[in-house]
BALO-147658 format. One record per residue (C-alpha): residue number from 1; chain; x, y, z. Coordinates in steps of 0.001 Angstrom, whole numbers. Example, Ala and Ser with C-alpha at 12.3 -4.5 7.8 and 13.67 -1.06 7.14 Angstrom:
2
R  pos  unit        u        v        w
R    1     A    12300    -4500     7800
R    2     A    13670    -1060     7140
# end
This chain:
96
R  pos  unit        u        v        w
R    1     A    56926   123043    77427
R    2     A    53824   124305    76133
R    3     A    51413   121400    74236
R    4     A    51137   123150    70612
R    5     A    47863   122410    68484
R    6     A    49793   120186    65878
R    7     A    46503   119660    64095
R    8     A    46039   123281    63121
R    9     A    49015   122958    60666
R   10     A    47779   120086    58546
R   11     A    46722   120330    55584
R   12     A    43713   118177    55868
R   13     A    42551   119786    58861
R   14     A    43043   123479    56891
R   15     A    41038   121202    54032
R   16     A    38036   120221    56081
R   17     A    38264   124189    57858
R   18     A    37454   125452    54258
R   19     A    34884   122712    53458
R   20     A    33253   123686    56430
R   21     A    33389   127004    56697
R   22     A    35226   126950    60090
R   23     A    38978   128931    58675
R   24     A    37821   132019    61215
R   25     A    37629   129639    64013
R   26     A    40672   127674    63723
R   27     A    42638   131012    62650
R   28     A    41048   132275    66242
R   29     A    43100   129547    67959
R   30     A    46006   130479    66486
R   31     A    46102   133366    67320
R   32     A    45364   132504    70858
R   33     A    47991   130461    70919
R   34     A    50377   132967    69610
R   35     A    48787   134918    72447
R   36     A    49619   132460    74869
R   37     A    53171   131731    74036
R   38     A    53754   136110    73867
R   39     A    52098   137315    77288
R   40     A    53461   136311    80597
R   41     A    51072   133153    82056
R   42     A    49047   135339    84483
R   43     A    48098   137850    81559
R   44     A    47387   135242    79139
R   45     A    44731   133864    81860
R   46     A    42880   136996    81387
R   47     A    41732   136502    77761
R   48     A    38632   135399    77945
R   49     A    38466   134595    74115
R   50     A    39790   135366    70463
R   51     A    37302   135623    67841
R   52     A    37282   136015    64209
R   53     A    34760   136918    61914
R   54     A    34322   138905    58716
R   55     A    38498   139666    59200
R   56     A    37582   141450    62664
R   57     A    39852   139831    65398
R   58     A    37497   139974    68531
R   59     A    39669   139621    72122
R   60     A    37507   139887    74950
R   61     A    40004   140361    78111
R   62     A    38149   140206    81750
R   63     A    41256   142409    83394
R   64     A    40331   146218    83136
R   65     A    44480   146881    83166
R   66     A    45050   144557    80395
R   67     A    41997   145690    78272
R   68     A    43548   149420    78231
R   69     A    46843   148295    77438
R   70     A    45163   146327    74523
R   71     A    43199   149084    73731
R   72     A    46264   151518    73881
R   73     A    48625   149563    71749
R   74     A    45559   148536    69562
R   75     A    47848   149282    66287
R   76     A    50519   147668    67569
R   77     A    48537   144353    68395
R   78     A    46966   144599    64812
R   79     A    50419   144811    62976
R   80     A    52081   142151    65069
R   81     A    49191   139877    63840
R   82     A    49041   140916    60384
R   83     A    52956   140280    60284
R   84     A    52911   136832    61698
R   85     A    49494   135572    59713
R   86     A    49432   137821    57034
R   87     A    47846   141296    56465
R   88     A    45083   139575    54442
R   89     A    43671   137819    57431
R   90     A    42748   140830    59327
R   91     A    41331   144473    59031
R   92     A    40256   145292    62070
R   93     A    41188   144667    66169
R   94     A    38122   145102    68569
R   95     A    39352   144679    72168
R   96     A    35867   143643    74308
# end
C-alpha cells in the first residue's frame, strides 16, 4: 500500500498554501501522486519532477521512450488532469 500525502487534503494546509502563495506547489504533488498511483512503478521512477506555474503543468521525464509517449498523448495527459483536478487548474502540458 502506497503512503498517501494525507496533509494535502486539509483544509488548513490548503489555508496556509494560499497564505503563502505555495497552491502551484502542493497542486504539483498531487499530481505526482496521481502520477504515481497511474504508471506502472518502473515508469513512475522516470519522472524526474511535476511542476506548476502560471497553470502550465511542467513534467520533466529522464526516459527518452516515456518522454515521446508523453509527448504523443500530450492531449490525452492534459484532459485526464483537467478531469480529475478541474479544467481551471491547468491550460497547458509541457513535457521536458
Amino acid at each position: 500500500m502506497k503512503k498517501k500525502r494525507e496533509y494535502q487534503s486539509s483544509e488548513l494546509v490548503k489555508s496556509f498554501a494560499k497564505i503563502y502563495g505555495f497552491e502551484d506547489k502542493l497542486q504539483a504533488f498531487e499530481v505526482r501522486d496521481f502520477l504515481e498511483e497511474y504508471l506502472d512503478e518502473s515508469l513512475f521512477r522516470e519522472i524526474e519532477s511535476v511542476n506548476l506555474k502560471e497553470k502550465i503543468l511542467e513534467i520533466k521525464i529522464n526516459s527518452p521512450l516515456l518522454k515521446n509517449d508523453f509527448r504523443m498523448r500530450k492531449s490525452f495527459f492534459l484532459k485526464k488532469f483537467q478531469d480529475k483536478f478541474g479544467r481551471e487548474k491547468f491550460v497547458e502540458l509541457r513535457i521536458l
